[in-house]
N, C-alpha and C positions, 0 to 999 in steps of 0.2 A: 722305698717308702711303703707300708702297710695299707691296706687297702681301704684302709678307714683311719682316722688320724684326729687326732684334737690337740691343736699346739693351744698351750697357755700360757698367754704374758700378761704384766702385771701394765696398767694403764693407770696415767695422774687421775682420769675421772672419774672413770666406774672401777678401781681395786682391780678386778680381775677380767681379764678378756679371754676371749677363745677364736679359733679361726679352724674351722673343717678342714680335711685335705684328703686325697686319695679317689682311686677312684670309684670307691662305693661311700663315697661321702657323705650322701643320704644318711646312712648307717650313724655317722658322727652328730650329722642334724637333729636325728631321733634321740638321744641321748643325754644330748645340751638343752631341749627342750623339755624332757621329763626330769633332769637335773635342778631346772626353775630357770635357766638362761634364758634371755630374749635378743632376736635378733634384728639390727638396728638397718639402715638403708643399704649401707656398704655390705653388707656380709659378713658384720663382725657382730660375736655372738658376747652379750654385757649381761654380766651379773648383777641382778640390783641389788640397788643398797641394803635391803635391810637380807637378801641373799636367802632366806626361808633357811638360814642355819646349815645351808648344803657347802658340804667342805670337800675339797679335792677328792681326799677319799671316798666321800660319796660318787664324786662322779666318776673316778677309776672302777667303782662298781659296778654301775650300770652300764660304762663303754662296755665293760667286759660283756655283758649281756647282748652289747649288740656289736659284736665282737671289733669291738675301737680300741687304738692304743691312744692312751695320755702321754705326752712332753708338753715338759715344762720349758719356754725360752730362759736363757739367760741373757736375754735383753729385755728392754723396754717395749711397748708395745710400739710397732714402729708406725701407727697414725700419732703420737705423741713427740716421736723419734722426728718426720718429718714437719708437723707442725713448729718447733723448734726453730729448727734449720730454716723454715722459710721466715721464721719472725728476723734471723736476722740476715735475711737476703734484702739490696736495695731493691724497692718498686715493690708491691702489693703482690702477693702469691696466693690461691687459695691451694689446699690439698684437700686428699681426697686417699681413700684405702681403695687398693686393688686385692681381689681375693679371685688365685687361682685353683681353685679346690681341684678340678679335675684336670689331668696334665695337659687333654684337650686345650683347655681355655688356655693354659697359656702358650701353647703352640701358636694360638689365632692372635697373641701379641705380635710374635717374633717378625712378621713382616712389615709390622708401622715401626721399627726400631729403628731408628738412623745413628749406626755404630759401627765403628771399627775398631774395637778394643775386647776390652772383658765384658763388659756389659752384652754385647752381642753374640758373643760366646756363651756366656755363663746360661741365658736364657735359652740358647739350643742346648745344652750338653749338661744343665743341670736343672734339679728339680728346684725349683723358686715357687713356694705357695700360694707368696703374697707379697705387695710392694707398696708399695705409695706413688702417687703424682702430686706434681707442682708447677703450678700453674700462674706463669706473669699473665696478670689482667690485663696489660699495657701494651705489651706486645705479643702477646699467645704463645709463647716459646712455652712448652708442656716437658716438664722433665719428669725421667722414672729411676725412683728412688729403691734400691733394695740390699737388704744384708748382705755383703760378701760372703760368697758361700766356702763354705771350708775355714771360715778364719770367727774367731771369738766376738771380733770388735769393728771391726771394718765394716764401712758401707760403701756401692758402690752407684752412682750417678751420671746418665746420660741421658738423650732426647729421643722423645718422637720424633719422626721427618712433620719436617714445617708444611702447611699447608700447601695447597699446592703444588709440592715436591714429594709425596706418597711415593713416589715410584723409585725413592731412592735405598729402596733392601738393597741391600748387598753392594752397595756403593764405596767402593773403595779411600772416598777423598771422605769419607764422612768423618765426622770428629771424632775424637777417641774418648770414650767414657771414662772415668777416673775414680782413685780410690780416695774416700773419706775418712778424716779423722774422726774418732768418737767424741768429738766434742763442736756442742752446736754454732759455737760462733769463729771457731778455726775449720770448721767444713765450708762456712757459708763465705770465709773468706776466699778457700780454696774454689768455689764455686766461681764467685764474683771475678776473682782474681784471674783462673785459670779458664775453667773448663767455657765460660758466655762466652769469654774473646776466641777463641778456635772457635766456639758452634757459629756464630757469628760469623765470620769470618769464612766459614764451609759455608754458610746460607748463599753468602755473598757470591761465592763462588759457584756454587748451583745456580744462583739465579742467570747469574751470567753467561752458563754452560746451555740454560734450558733457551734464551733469547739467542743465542748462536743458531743452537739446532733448528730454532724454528727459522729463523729468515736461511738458515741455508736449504732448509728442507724447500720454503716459498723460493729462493731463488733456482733449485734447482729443474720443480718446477715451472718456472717462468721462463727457464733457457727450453726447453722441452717445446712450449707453447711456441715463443720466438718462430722457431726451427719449425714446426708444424706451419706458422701461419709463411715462412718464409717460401715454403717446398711447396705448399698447398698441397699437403698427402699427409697421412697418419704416418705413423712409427714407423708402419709392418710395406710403408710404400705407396700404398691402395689411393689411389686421387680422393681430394678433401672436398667436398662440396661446401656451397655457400651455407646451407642450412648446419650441415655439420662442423663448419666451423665456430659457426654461431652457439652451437651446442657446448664444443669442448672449451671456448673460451668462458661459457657462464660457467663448467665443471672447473675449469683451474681457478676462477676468481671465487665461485666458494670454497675450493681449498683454501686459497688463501687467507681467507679471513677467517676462515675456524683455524688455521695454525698463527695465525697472527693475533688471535686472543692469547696464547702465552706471550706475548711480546708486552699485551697490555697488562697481563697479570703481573708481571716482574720487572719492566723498562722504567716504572715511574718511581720506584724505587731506587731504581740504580742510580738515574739520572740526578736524582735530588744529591746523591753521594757526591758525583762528579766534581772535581776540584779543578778546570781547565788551567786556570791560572799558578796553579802550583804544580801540575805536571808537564811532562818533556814536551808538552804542544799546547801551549797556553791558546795558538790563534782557532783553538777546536769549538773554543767558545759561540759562536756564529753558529757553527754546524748543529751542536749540543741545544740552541734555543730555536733552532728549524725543526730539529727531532720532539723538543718538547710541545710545540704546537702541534706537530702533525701530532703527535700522542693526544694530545687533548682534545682533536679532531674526533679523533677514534674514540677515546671512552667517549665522547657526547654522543658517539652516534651507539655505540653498546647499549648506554642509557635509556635510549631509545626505543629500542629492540627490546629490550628488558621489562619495562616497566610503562611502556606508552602507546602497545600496542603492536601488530605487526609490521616489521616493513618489509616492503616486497624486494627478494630477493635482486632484482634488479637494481632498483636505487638503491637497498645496502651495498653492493659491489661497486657501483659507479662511486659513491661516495668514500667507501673507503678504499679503493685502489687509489687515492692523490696518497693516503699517510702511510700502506705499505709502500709504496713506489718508492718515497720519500727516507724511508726507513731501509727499502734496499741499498741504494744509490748510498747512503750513509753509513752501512752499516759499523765496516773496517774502523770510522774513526769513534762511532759510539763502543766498539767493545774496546780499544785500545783506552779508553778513556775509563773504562767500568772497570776493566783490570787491572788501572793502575790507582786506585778508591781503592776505602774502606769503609765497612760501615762504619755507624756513631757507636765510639764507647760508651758504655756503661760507668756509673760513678766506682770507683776502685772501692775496697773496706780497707782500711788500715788494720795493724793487725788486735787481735783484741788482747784485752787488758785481764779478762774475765775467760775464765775454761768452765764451758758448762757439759757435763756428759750426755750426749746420746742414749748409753745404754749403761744399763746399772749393773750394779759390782756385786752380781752374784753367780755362782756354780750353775753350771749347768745341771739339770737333775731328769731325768726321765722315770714314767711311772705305767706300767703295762697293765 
């Protein structure tokens, strides 16, 4: 890519759009500005209406001057491209234009991606300007929309990691991004249809993965303690005094309630899934409504802490060590039960009746 850049696509609102790229992009900003363009909150640069009579030509003149190359897209402008697609996704989406001008920026995406497909690829190993998101109000699920690179018509769509779950770059079980039809209501069925139920379904799966690790991390700790108070010595052998045991048990009981906050982050979600009576241990039910009190033990007491002031380290530990206790001693049959859930689907789209294009049916053209 040239080190100054001005892609131009044609947009339903404002006729004609521009978008910076490279990395002396500056150089592109200077140009579209003396051109007559104005640039809008995203970073997308809009020619007004009545345009001061400036025509393409004019402004391949003055890139030159500041030495910018002009392309022309042979697509749509893709905040138009994804506006579309989300009218006909179920549940309320807002989007929104991402503008990568400088390759920097989009490097600082490629770690909130949660993919194991093209999508995650294409953003390391190829230059992507600009994208789109989409965003359920409902449930926060944030998807990124962008051109298939190297191909005319394709688009391609997958997720940010879900809140919470950030830490899953490079996660192998993540969903797989997917390719898009150029048409907005046979993408959105592909979406609906295809790609919600696997991310979904990964979420599901993450959650589950991150409430393991943590009560195994609390129980592993806890055997550690056991053993300590058993021997009355440290690790290394050294004899444990009264005072120092006193020490290390308030050191593991706030471990465990800072690792036992991911249990509250993701446990009350899973458990609402749980189907005791339709899976292989219906009598889990008992265990699954013991778990759910002690959970609601815990967020009241989070609650607490949060928003009512301090509480002293002692009575947070005393009070919540009965709902981790509770939550050790149970674990095995709460994850056997959360693995064998699913989330709630989403309404299906039937297929549509109506092809409406994506991107419009013109030549590619470049202009230096």
């Amino acid at each position: 890519m040239a080190e100054a850049q001005i892609i131009l696509s044609h947009s339903r609102d404002s006729r004609l759009v521009a978008i910076a790229a490279g990395e002396q992009y500056p150089w592109a900003h200077t140009a579209l500005a003396e051109s007559g363009f104005r640039r809008d909150d995203d970073g997308v640069w809009h020619l007004p209406a009545d345009g001061n009579g400036t025509t393409v030509v004019d402004l391949v003149t003055c890139a030159k001057r500041h030495r910018t190359s002009v392309h022309t897209s042979s697509r749509r402008f893709i905040g138009d491209a994804a506006r579309d697609l989300a009218r006909h996704l179920p549940g309320q989406w807002n989007t929104s234009v991402e503008i990568y001008s400088h390759p920097a920026y989009q490097e600082d995406v490629v770690p909130w991606i949660w993919d194991s497909g093209e999508l995650g690829r294409a953003l390391q190993r190829e230059r992507i300007p600009y994208a789109a998101t989409l965003t359920d109000t409902a449930h926060g699920t944030m998807l990124l929309f962008v051109e298939r690179p190297g191909r005319q018509l394709d688009y391609l769509v997958g997720a940010f990691a879900p809140e919470g779950l950030e830490e899953g770059y490079g996660d192998p079980h993540a969903p797989r991004s997917i390719v898009l039809p150029p048409f907005a209501a046979r993408a959105a069925q592909t979406v609906a249809n295809r790609y919600l139920p696997s991310y979904e379904q990964a979420v599901h799966a993450r959650r589950t993965s991150a409430v393991a690790a943590a009560l195994g991390s609390i129980r592993s700790e806890h055997d550690t303690w056991q053993t300590m108070v058993a021997s009355s010595r440290h690790s290394d052998a050294t004899p444990l005094s009264t005072a120092a045991l006193g020490t290390a048990t308030e050191e593991f009981l706030d471990h465990a309630w800072r690792r036992f906050l991911t249990v509250v982050d993701h446990a009350p979600t899973l458990i609402d899934r749980c189907r005791p009576a339709s899976s292989p241990w219906p009598d889990d039910a008992a265990t699954l409504s013991r778990l759910a009190d002690a959970m609601t033990d815990a967020e009241t007491l989070l609650d607490e802490v949060l928003h009512s002031g301090p509480v002293p380290s002692q009575e947070r530990n005393a009070r919540a060590w009965p709902a981790i206790e509770t939550w050790l001693t149970d674990q095995e049959i709460f994850l056997r039960q959360a693995r064998v859930s699913a989330p709630h689907r989403r309404p299906a789209l039937p297929v549509a009746a109506t092809v409406r294009p994506l991107t419009a049916a013109r030549p590619a053209h470049r202009s230096h």
